[in-house]
N, C-alpha and C positions, 0 to 999 in steps of 0.2 A: 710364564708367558714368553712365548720366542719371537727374539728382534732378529730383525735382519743385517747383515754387512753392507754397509751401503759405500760405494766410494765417494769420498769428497772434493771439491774443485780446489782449487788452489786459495780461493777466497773463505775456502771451509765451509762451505753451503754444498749441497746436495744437489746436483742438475735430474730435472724431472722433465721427462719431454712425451706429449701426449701425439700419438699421430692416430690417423682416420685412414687407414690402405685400402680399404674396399665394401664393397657390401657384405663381403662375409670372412670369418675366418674358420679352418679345418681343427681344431682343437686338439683332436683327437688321436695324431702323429707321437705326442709329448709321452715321455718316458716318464714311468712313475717315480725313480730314484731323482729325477731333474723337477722333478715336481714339489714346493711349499705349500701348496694349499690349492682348493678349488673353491667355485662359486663366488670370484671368478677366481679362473685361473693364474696361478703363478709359479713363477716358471725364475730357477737362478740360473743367473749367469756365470761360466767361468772367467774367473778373475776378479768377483765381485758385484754387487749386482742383482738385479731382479727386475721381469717384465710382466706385467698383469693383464691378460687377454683377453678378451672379449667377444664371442659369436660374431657378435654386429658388424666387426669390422676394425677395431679399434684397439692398438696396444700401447698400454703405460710403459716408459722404460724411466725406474729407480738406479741412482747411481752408476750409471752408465758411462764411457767415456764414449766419443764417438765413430772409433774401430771397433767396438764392442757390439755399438749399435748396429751399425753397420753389416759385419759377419752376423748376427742373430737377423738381420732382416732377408739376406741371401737365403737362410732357414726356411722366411716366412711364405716369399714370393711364390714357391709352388701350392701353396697351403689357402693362398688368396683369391677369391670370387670376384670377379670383377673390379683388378688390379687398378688403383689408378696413378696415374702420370708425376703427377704432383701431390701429393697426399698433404690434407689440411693440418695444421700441425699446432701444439701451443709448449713451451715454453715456460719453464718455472724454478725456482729456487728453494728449495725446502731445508729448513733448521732444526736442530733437534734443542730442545731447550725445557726442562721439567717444571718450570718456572714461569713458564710463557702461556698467555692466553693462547690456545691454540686456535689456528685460522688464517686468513690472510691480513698482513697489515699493509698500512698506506701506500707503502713501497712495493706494493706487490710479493713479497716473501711470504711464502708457506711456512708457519709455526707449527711444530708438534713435538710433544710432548716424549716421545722414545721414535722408534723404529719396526715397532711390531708388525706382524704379519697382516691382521684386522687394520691399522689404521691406511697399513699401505693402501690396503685393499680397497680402502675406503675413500680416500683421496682419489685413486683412481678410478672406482665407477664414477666419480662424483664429474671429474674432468672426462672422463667418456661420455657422459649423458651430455656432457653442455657441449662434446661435440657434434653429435649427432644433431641435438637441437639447431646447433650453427647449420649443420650441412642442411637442415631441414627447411630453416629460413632462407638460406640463400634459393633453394630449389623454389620452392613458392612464392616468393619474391618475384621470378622471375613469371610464373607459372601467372600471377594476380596482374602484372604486367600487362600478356598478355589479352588476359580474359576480361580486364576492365574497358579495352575500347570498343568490343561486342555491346558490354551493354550500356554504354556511350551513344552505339550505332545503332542500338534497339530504342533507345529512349529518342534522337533525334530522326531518326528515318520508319523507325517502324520493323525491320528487317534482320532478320538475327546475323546474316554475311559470313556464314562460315559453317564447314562443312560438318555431317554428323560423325563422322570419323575424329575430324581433331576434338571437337567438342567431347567424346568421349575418353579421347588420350587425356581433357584434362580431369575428367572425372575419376581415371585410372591413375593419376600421380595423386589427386588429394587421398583415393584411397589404401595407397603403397605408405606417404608419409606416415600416416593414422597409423596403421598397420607395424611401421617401423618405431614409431615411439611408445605404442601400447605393447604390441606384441615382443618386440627385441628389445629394446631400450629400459625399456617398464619406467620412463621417466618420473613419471608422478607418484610412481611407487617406492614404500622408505627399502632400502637395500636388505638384503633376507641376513646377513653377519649382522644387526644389531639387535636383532631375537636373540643371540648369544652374546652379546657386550653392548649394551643398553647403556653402559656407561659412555659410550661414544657417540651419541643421539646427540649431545650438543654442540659437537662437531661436526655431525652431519649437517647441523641447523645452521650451523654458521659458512659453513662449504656452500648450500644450497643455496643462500641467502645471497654469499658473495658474487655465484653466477649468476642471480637473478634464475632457478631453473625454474623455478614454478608459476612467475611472472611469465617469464618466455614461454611455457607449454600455454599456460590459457589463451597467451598470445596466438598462437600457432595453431591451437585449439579454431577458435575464431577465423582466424583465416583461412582454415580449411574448411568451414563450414561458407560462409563466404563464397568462394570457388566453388564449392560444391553444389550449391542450392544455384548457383548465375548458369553453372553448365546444366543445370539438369531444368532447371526452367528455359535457358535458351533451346536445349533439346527436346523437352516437349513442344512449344512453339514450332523449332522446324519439321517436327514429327503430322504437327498440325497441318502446318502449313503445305506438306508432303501429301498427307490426307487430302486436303481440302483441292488439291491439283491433279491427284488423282480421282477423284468427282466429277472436276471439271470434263478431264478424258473420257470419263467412259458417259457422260453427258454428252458430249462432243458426240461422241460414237453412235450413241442414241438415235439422238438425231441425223444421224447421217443416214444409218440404217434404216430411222421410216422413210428421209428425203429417196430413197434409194427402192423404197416399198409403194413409195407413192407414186415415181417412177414407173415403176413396171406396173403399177395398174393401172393407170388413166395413157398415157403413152405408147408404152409397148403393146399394151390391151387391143388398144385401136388399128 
């Protein structure tokens, strides 16, 4: 089983730092001799070191200093789909200790057991998915904001106040988040390396546990349905209500058209 070289801080802990760069990343630039493993990827660093990459958007950097990080992200910024400004980041200290419950304890310190190639791997989809999850709450969050005073304004006036375009954008963002935690993320899903080390299943349990991820997806779950049933019921209403105005016109018209028949027969007739 091959461990990695990881460099350590001055306190003899491990700095692990999780960043979120964009919606996508380009993979497929990385040379095979610079390559430790795939699914996901990882990728060493010279000088020591290793970064675990992610489609979605997100890379783990192990043992990193942060010129390391730094020149490996210059790397990355051509390689990024919709770069952003400030990239969401988290922060960690990892221990190696064969003795130690592995997991996180009280103090927030990551225990594990060696350095191998699977656990890195492991640790970091585990903190990639609970980024995504963050980026996903925050988005909807904002999105539920929104869309709760529509039907505030449907319940006290009657009227849904708001156009079919927006109404649609928000049906478009519950269906991207969905999309990005099913489809990219595979949040809910147990990661495909413990088909091959099943012995690490109780660390995946305990990783999972400690972000909360599967609490937060049902969450997240929920509130996208939420949003999604209030726009699509506020959009049929205004689809209605659109119908029921266009009735009205060509009502309107109707009658115009006999007032206008009636006219030229009794009227002009004479």
């Amino acid at each position: 089983m091959k461990t990695l070289s990881l460099n350590s801080q001055a306190n003899g802990s491990i700095r692990v730092r999780e960043a979120l760069l964009g919606s996508r990343i380009d993979t497929k630039p990385f040379l095979a001799d610079e390559t430790l493993a795939i699914n996901p990827l990882t990728v060493a660093i010279p000088g020591g070191g290793c970064a675990v990459l992610f489609r979605y958007g997100v890379v783990v950097f192990f043992g990193l200093s942060t010129e390391q990080e730094s020149a490996f992200m210059e790397r990355l910024l051509p390689l990024i789909q919709d770069p952003r400004t400030w990239p969401d980041e988290e922060l960690l200290d990892l221990r190696i200790e064969s003795t130690q419950l592995e997991g996180m304890d009280a103090q927030g310190c990551l225990w594990l057991h060696d350095t191998s190639i699977q656990r890195v791997q492991l640790v970091a989809e585990m903190l990639a998915r609970s980024s995504i999850l963050s980026d996903d709450e925050a988005r909807l969050t904002k999105t539920f904001d929104k869309i709760e005073p529509l039907a505030q304004n449907l319940s006290k006036q009657g009227r849904v106040g708001q156009k079919k375009q927006v109404l649609l954008t928000y049906i478009g963002d519950s269906l991207l988040s969905q999309q990005r935690m099913v489809g990219r993320a595979e949040v809910a899903d147990k990661p495909d390396l413990l088909w091959e080390r099943p012995e690490l299943e109780g660390l995946y349990l305990r990783l999972e546990d400690e972000f909360e991820l599967r609490e937060r997806h049902l969450a997240l779950e929920r509130k996208l349905q939420v949003i999604s049933n209030t726009a699509e019921t506020l959009l049929d209403l205004l689809q209605t209500q659109q119908s029921y105005r266009v009735e009205w016109y060509i009502t309107i018209l109707i009658v115009v058209e006999i007032f206008l028949t009636l006219y030229e027969m009794f009227f002009r007739g004479h």
